[in-house]
C-alpha angles and dihedrals in degrees: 000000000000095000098065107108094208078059091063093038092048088045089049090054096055090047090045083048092048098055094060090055089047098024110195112095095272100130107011088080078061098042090057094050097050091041072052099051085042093045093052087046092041092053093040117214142117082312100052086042087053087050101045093053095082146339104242098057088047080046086058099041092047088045087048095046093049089051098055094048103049086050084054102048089053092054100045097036101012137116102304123204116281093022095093103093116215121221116206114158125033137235093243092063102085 
């Protein structure tokens, strides 16, 4: 089962739809690797026979794919310098 590329792409979708109900880049990181894992078994080759060999090792490259895209998306969109506002004093002060 985990070898169906339209699984992957299906399972990318609901993480993709998921991060625009809970923005933050919480799931997209995720959607990206699995897009990733259905697009190498949708294309075939050494890296779709790699991947069809066992779960665990498609387990780990998904895991690894997410992880560098989400690493990716925070540098490139993610909090810049200066944006965080501080808060130091509070509303009930006055």
């Amino acid at each position: 089962m985990w070898t169906a590329w339209w699984l992957w792409m299906a399972g990318a979708l609901v993480l993709a739809i998921l991060e625009v109900l809970a923005p933050g880049f919480l799931f997209l990181g995720f959607a990206i690797g699995a897009a990733a894992i259905g697009a190498m078994l949708f294309t075939g080759g050494p890296a779709a026979a790699f991947l069809t060999g066992s779960l665990p090792w498609t387990l780990v490259i998904f895991a690894v794919l997410s992880v560098i895209a989400w690493v990716v998306l925070r540098r490139v969109v993610g909090v810049r310098k200066g944006q965080v506002k501080v808060i130091d004093r509070d509303v009930n002060d006055d």
